[in-house]
MDTraj code that builds the backbone (N, CA, C; nanometers):
import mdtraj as md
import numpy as np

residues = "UNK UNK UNK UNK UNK UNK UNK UNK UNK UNK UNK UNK UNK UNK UNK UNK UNK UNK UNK UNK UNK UNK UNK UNK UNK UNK UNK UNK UNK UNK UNK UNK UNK UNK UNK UNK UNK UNK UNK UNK UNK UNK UNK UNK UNK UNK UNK UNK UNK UNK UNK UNK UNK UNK UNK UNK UNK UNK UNK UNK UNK UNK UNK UNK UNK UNK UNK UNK UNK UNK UNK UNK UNK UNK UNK UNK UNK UNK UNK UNK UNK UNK UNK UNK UNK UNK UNK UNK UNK UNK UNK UNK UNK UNK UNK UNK UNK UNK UNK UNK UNK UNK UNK UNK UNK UNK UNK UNK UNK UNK UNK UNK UNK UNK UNK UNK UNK UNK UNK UNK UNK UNK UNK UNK UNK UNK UNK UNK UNK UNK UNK UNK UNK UNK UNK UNK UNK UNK UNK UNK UNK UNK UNK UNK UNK UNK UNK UNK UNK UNK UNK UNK UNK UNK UNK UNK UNK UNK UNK UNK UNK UNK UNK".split()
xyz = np.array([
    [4.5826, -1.2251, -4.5907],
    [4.6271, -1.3361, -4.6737],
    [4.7221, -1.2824, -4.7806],
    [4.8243, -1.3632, -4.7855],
    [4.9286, -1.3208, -4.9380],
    [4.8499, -1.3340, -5.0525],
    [4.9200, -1.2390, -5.1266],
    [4.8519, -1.2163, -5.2724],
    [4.8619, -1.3473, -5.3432],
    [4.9657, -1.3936, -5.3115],
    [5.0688, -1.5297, -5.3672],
    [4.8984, -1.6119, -5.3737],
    [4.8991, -1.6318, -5.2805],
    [4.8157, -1.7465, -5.2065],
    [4.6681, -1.7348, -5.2780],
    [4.6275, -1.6392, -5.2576],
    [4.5121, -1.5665, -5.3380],
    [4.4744, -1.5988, -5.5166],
    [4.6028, -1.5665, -5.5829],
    [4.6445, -1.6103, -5.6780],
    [4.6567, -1.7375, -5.7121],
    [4.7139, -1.8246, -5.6351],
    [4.7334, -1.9353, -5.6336],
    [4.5853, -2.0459, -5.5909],
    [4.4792, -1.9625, -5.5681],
    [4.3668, -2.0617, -5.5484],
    [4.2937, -2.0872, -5.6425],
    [4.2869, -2.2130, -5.6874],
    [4.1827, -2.3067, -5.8238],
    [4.0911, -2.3640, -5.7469],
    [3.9675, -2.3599, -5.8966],
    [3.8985, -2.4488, -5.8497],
    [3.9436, -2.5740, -5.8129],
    [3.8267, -2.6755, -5.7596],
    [3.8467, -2.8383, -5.8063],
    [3.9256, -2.9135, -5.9033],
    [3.8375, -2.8705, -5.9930],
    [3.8721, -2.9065, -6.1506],
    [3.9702, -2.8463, -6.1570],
    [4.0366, -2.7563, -6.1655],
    [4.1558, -2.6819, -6.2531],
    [4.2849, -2.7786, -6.1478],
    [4.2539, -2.7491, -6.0227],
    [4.3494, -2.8504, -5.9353],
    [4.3248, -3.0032, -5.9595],
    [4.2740, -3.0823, -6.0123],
    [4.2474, -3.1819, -6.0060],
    [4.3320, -3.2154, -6.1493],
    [4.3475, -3.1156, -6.2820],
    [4.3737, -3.1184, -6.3818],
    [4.5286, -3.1217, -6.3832],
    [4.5413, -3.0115, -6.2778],
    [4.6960, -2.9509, -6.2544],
    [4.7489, -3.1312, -6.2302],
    [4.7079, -3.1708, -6.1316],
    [4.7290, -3.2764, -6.0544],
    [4.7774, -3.3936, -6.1765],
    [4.7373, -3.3716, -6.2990],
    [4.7016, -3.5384, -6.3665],
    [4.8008, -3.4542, -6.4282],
    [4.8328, -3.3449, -6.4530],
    [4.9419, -3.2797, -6.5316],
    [5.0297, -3.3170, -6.7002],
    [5.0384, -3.3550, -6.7066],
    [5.0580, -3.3214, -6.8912],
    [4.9431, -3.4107, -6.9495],
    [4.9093, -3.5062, -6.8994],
    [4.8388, -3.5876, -6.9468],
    [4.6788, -3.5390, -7.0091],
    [4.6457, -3.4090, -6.9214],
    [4.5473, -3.3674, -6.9310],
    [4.5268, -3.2380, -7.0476],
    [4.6900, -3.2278, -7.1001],
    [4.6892, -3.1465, -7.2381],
    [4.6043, -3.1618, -7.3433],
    [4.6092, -3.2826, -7.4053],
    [4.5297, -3.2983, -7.4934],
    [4.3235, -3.2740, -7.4992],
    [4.2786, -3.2886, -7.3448],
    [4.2112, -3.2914, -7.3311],
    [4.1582, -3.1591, -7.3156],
    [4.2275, -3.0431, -7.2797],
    [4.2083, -2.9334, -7.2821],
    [4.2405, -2.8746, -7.3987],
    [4.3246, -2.8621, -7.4994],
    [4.3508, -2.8331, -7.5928],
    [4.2103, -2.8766, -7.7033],
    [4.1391, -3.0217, -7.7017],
    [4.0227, -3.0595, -7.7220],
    [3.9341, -2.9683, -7.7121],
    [3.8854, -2.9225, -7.5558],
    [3.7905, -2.8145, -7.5059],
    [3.7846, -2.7023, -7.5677],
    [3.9552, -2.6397, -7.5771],
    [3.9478, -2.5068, -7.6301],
    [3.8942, -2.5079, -7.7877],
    [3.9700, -2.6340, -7.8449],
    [3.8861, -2.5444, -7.9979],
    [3.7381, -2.6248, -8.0546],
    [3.6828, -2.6688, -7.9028],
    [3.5252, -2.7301, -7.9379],
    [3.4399, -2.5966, -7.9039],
    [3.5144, -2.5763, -7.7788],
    [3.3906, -2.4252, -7.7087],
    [3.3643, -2.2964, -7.7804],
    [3.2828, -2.2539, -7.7667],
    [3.2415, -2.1206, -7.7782],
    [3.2293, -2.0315, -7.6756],
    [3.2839, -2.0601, -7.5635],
    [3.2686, -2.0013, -7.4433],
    [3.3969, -1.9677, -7.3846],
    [3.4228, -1.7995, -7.4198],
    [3.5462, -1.7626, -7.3802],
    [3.5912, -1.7955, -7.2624],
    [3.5243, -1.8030, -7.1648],
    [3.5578, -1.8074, -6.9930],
    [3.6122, -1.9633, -7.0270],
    [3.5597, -2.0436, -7.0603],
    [3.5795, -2.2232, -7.0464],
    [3.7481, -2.1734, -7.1493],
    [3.7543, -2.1033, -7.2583],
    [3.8861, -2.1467, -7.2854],
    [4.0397, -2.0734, -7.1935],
    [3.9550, -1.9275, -7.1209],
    [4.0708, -1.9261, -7.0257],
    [4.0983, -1.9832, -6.9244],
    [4.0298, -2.0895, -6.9053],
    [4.0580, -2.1468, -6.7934],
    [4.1026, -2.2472, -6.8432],
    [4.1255, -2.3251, -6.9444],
    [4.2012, -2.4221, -6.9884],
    [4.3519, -2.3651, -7.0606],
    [4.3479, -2.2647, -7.0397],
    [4.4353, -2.1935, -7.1133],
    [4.5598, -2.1768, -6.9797],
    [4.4574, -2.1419, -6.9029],
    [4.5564, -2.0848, -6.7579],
    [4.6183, -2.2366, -6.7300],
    [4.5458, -2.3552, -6.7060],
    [4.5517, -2.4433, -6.6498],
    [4.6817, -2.5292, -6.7670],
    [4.6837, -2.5045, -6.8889],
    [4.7806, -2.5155, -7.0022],
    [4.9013, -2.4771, -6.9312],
    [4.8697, -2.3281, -6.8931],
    [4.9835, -2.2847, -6.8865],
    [5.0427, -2.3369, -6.6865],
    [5.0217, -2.3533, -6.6646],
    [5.0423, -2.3965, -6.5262],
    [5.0987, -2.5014, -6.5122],
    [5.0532, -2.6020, -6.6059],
    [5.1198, -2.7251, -6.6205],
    [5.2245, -2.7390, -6.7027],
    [5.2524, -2.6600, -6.8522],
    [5.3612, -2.6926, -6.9132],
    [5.4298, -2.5034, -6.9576],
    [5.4323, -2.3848, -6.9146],
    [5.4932, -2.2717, -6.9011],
    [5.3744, -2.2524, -7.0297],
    [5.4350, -2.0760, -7.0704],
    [5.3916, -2.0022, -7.1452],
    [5.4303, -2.0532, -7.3326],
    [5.5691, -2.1056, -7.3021],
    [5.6374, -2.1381, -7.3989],
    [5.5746, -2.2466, -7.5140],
    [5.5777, -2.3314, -7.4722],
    [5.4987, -2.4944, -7.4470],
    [5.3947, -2.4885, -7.4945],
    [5.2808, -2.4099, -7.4287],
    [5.1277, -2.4038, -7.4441],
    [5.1224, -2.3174, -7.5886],
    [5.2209, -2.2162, -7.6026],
    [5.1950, -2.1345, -7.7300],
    [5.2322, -2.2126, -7.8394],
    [5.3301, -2.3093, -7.8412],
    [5.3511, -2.3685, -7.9466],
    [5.2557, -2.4870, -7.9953],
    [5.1882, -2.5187, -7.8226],
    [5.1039, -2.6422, -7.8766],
    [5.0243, -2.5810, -7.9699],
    [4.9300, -2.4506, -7.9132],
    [4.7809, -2.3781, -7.9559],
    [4.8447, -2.3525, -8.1203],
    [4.9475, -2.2966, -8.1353],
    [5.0050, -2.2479, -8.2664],
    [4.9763, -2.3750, -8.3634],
    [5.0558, -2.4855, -8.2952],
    [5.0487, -2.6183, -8.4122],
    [4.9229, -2.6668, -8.4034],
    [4.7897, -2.6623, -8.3163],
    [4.6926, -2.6702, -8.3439],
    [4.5945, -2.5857, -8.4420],
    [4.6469, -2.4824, -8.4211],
    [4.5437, -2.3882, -8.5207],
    [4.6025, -2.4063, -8.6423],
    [4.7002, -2.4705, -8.6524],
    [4.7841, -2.4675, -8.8104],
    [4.6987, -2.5972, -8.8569],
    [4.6831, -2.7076, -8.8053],
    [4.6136, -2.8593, -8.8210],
    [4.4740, -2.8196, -8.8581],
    [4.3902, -2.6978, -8.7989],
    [4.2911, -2.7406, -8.8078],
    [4.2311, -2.6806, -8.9058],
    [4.0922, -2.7709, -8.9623],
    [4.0795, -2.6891, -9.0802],
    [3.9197, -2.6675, -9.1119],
    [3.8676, -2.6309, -8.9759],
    [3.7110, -2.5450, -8.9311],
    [3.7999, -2.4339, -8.8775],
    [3.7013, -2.3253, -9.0071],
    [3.6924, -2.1989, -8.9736],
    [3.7134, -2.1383, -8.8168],
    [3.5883, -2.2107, -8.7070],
    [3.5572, -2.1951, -8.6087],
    [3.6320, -2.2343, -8.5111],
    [3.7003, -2.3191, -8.5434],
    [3.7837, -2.4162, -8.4401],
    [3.9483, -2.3446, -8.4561],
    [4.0211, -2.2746, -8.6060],
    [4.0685, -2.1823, -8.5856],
    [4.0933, -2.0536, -8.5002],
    [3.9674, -1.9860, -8.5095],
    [3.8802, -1.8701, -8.4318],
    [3.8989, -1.9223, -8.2880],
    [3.8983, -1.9970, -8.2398],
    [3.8888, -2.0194, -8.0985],
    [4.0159, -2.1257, -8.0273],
    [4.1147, -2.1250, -8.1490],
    [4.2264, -2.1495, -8.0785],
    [4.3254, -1.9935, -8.1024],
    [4.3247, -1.8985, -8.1826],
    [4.3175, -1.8000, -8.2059],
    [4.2845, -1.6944, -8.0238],
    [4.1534, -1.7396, -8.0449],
    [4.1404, -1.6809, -7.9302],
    [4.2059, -1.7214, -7.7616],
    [4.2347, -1.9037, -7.7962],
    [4.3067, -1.8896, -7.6535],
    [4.4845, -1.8320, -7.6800],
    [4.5163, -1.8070, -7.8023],
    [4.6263, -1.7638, -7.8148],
    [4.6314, -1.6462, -7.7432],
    [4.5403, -1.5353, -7.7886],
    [4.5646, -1.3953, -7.7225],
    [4.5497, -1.3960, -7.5446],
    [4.4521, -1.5143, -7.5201],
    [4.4693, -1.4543, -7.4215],
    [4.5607, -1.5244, -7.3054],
    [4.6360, -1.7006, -7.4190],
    [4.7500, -1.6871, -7.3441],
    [4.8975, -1.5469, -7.3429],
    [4.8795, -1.4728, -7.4222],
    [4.9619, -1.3710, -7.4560],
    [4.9662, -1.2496, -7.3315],
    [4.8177, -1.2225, -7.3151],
    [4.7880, -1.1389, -7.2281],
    [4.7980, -1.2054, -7.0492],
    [4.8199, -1.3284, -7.0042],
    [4.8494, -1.3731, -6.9079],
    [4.9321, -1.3098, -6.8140],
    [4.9060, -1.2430, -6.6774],
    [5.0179, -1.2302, -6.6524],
    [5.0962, -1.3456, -6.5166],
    [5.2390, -1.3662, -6.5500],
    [5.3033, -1.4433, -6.4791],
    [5.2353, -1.4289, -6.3529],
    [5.2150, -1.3359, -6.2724],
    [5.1558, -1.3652, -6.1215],
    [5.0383, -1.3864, -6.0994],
    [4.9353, -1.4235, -6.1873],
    [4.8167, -1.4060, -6.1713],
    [4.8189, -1.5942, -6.2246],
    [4.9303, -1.6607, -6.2738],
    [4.9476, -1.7820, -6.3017],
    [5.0242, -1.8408, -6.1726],
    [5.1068, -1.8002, -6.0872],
    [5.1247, -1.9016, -5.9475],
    [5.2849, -1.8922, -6.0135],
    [5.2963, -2.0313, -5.9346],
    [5.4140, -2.0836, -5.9955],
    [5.4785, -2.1284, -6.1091],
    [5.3363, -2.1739, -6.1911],
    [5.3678, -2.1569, -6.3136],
    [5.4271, -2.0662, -6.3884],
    [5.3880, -1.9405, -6.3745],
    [5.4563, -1.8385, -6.4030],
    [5.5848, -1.8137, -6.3677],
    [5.6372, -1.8709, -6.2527],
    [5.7820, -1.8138, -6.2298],
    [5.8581, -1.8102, -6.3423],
    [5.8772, -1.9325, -6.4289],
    [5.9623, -1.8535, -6.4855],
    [5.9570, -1.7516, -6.5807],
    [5.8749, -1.7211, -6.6401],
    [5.8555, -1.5605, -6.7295],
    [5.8583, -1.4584, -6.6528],
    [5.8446, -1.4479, -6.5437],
    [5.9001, -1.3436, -6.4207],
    [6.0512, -1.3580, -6.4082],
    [6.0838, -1.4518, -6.4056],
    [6.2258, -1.4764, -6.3640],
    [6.2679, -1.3962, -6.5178],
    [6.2231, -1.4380, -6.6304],
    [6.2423, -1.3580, -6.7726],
    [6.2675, -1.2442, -6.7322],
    [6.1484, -1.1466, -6.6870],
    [6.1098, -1.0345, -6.6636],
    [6.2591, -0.9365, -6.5986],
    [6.3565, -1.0061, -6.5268],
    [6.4431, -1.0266, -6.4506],
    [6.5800, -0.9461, -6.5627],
    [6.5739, -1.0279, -6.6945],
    [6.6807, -0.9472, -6.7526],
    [6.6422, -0.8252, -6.8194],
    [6.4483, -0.7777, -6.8382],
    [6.4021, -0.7301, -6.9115],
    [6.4377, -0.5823, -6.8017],
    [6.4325, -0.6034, -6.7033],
    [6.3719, -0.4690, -6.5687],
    [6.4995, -0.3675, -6.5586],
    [6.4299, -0.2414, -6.5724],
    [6.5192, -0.1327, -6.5425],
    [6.5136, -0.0882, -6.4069],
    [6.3965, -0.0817, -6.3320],
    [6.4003, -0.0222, -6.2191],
    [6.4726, -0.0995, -6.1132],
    [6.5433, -0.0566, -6.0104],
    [6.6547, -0.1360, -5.9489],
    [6.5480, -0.2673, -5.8319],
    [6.4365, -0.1744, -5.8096],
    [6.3599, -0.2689, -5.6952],
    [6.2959, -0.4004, -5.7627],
    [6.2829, -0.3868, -5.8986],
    [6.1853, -0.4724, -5.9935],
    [6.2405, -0.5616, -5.9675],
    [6.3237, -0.5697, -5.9849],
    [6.3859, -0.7426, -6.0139],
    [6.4148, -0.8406, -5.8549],
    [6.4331, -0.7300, -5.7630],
    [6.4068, -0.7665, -5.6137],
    [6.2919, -0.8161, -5.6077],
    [6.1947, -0.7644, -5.6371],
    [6.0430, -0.7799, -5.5880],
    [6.0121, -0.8909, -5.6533],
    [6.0781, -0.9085, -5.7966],
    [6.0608, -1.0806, -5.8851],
    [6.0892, -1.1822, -5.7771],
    [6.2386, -1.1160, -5.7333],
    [6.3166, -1.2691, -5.6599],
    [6.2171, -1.2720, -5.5803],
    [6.2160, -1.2322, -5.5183],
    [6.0890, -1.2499, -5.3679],
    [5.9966, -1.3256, -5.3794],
    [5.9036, -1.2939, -5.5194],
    [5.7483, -1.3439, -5.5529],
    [5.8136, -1.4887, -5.5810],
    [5.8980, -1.4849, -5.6923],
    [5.9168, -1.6540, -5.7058],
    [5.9934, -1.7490, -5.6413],
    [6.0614, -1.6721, -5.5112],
    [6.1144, -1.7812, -5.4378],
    [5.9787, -1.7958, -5.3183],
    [5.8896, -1.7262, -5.3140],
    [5.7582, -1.7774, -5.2495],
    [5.6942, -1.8559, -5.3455],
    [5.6654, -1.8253, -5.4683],
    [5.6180, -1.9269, -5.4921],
    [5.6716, -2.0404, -5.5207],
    [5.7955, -2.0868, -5.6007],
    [5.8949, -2.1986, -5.6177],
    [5.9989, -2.2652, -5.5291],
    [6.0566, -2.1666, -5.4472],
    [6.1426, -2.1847, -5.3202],
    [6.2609, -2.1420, -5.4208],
    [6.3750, -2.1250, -5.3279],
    [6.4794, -2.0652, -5.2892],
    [6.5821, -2.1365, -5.4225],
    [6.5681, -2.2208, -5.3927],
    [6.6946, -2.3268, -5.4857],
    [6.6199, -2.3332, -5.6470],
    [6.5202, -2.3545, -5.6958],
    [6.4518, -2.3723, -5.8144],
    [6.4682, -2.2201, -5.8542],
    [6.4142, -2.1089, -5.7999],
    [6.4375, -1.9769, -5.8579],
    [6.6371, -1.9496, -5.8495],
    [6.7369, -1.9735, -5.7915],
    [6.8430, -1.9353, -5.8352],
    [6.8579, -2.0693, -5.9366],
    [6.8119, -2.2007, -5.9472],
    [6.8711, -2.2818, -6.0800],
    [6.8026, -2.2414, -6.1874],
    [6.6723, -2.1817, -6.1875],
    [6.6046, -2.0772, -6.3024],
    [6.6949, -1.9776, -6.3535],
    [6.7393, -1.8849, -6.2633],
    [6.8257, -1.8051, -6.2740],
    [6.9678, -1.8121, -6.3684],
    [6.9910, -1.9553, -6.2844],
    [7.1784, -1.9787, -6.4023],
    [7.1188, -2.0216, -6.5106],
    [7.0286, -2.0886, -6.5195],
    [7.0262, -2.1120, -6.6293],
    [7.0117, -2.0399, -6.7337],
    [6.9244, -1.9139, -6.6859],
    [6.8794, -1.7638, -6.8083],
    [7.0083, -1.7452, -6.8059],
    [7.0551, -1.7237, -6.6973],
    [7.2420, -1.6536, -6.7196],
    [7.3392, -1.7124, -6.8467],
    [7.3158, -1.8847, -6.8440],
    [7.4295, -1.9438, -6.9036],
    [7.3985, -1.9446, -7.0864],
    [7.2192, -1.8792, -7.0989],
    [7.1648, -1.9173, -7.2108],
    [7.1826, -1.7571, -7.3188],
    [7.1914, -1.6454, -7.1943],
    [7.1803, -1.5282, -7.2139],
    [7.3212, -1.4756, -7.3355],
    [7.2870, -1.3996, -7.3807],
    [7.4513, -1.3278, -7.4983],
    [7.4222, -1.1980, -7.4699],
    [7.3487, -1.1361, -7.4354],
    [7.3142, -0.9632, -7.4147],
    [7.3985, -0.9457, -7.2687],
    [7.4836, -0.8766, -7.2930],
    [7.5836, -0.8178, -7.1866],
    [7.5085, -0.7421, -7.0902],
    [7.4198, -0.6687, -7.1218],
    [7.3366, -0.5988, -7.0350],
    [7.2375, -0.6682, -6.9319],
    [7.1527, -0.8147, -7.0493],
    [7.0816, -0.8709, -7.0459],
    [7.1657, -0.9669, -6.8758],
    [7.2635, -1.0090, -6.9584],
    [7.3504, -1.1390, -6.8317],
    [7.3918, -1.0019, -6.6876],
    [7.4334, -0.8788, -6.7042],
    [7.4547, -0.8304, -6.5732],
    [7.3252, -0.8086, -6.4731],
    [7.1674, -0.7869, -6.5346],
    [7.0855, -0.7821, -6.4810],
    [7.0327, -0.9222, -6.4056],
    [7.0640, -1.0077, -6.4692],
    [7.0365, -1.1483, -6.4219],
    [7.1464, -1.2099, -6.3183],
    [7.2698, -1.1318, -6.3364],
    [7.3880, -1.1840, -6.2405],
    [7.3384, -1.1047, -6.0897],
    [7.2935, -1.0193, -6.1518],
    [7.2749, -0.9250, -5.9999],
    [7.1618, -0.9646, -5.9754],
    [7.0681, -1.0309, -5.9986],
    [6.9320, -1.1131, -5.9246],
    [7.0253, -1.2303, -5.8826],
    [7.0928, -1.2501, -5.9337],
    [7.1623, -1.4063, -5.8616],
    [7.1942, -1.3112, -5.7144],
    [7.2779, -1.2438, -5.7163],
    [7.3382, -1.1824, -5.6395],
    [7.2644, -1.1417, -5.4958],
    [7.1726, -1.1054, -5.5778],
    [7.0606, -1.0367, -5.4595],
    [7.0356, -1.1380, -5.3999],
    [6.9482, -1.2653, -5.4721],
    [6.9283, -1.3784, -5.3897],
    [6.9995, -1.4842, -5.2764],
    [7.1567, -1.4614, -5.3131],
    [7.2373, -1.5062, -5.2521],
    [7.2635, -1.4383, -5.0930],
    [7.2437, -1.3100, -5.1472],
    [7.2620, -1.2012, -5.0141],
    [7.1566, -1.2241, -4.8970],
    [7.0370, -1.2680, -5.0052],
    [6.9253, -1.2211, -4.8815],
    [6.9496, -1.3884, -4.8582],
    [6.9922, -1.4596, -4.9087],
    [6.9712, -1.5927, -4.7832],
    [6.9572, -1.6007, -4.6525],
    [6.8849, -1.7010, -4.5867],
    [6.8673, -1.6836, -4.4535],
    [7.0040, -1.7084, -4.3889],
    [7.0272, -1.6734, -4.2312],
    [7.1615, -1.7436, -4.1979],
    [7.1153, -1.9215, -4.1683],
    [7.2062, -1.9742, -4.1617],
    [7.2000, -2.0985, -4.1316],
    [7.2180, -2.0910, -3.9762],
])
top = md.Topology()
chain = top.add_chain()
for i, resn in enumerate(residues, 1):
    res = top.add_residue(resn, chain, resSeq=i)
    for name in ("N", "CA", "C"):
        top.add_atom(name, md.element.get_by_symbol(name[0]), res)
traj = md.Trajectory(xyz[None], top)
């Protein structure tokens, strides 16, 4: 079985959540700073992040812990902060693609950024990972930053299938 795939398996609930998708923010965001039970907030945390990126979820948890004003309920949005921090993109699915696709202008080693394109055009498909792509390109100002990302365009273009 692909790792992809492996990765990509939720429970019920977490798929059922994915499914109702933003709507089910608030309700998890709720969970995290009621529980005391680390496991219950990474999994609302993952499921945060699956539905609206890494980006999104940090700013929600941020403007929540700023609102709230129990000690405890701090402490445990706090805590889903770190361990949305510590997430890694492949261990999140597709959600993750794009902070991998990030990863893309970050990578020195020449295969790294191959092995990105690969993972997220399995998990996203072909066309969503190169419009991910222009878009880091068109947003990018680091000269170094935009040639590493031109040459993942590049790569991806190459390995297309033939028609």
């Amino acid at each position: 079985m692909s790792p992809l795939l492996v990765l990509e398996s939720r429970s019920p609930v977490s798929s059922a959540l994915m499914q109702i998708g933003s709507h089910a923010i608030p309700v998890l965001l709720d969970r995290i700073a009621e529980t005391d039970e680390t496991n219950i907030i990474a999994k609302c945390v993952r499921v945060c992040y699956r539905i609206e990126g890494r980006e999104l979820t940090q700013v929600r948890l941020q403007e929540l812990r700023e609102i709230a004003t129990d000690p405890k309920k701090k402490d445990r949005i706090q805590t889903a902060i770190g361990i949305l921090t510590g997430l890694d993109p492949f261990e999140i699915g597709v959600g993750g693609a794009p902070d991998l696709l990030y990863r893309v202008a970050e990578s020195l080693p020449p295969t790294l950024p191959e092995s990105i394109i690969e993972n997220c055009v399995a998990m996203q498909g072909r066309e969503m990972t190169q419009f991910r792509l222009q878009r880091l390109l068109e947003k990018e100002t680091d000269a170094t930053r935009k040639a590493r990302i031109q040459s993942a365009l590049d790569f991806l273009e190459m390995s297309q299938p033939a028609k």
